[in-house]
C-alpha positions in Angstrom: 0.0 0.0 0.0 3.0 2.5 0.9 3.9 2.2 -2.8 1.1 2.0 -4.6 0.4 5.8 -2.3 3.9 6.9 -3.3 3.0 6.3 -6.8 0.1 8.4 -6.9 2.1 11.4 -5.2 4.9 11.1 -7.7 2.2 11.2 -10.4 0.4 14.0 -8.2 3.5 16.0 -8.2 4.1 15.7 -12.1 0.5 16.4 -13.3 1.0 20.0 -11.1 4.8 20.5 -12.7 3.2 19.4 -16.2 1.2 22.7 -15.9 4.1 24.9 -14.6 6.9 23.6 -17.0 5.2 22.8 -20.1 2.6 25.3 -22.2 0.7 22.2 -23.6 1.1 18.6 -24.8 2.4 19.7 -28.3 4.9 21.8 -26.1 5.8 18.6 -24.0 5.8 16.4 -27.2 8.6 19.3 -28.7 10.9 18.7 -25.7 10.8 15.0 -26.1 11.4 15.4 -29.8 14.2 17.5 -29.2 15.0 14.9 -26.0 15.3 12.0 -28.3 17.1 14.1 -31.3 20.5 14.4 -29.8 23.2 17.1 -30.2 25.0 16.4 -33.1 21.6 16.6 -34.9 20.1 19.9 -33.5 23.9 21.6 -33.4 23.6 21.0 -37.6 19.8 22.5 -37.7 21.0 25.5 -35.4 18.6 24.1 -33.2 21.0 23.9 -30.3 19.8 26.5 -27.4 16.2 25.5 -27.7 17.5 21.5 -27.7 19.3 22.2 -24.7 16.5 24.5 -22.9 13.6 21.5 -23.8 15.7 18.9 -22.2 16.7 20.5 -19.4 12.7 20.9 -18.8 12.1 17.3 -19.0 15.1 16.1 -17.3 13.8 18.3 -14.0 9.9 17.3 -14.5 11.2 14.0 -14.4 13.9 14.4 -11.6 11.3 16.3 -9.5 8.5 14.2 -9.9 10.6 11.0 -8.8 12.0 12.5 -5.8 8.6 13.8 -4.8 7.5 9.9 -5.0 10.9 8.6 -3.2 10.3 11.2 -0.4 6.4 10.2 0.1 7.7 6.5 0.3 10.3 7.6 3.2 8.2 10.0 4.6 4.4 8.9 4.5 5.3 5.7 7.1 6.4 8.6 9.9 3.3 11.1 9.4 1.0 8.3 8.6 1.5 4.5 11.0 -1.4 2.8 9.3 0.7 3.0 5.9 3.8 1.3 7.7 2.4 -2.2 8.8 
């Protein structure tokens, strides 16, 4: 159960950063095209400043939203003994 909670807080955490770091989904689905372009590819399309602003944004939507799920797993047992047993 302590899991399955910590989940849904780490999911929690990245629908509220979804809103805060992206515009929309075709802005998020930008980022992980420029994500999964790599720089060689972008620094010949004089893409490079944008490639490196868009995965910066989805490496700390990702980054923030997993600690915020590995902190609720450490922390929920204190604040909450039910979860614990």
């Amino acid at each position: 159960m302590l899991i399955y909670a910590s989940i849904g807080v780490g999911l929690f955490v990245a629908l509220i950063l979804f809103k805060i770091v992206f515009e929309d989904f075709d802005d998020f689905i930008d980022c992980i095209k420029f994500w999964l372009q790599g720089d060689f590819i972008s620094m010949l399309t004089g893409e490079r400043e944008e490639y490196r602003w868009d995965t910066l944004r989805i490496f700390l939507w990702i980054a923030i939203s997993g600690a915020g799920g590995v902190c609720a797993y450490f922390q929920l047992p204190k604040w909450f003994r039910v979860l614990s047993q």
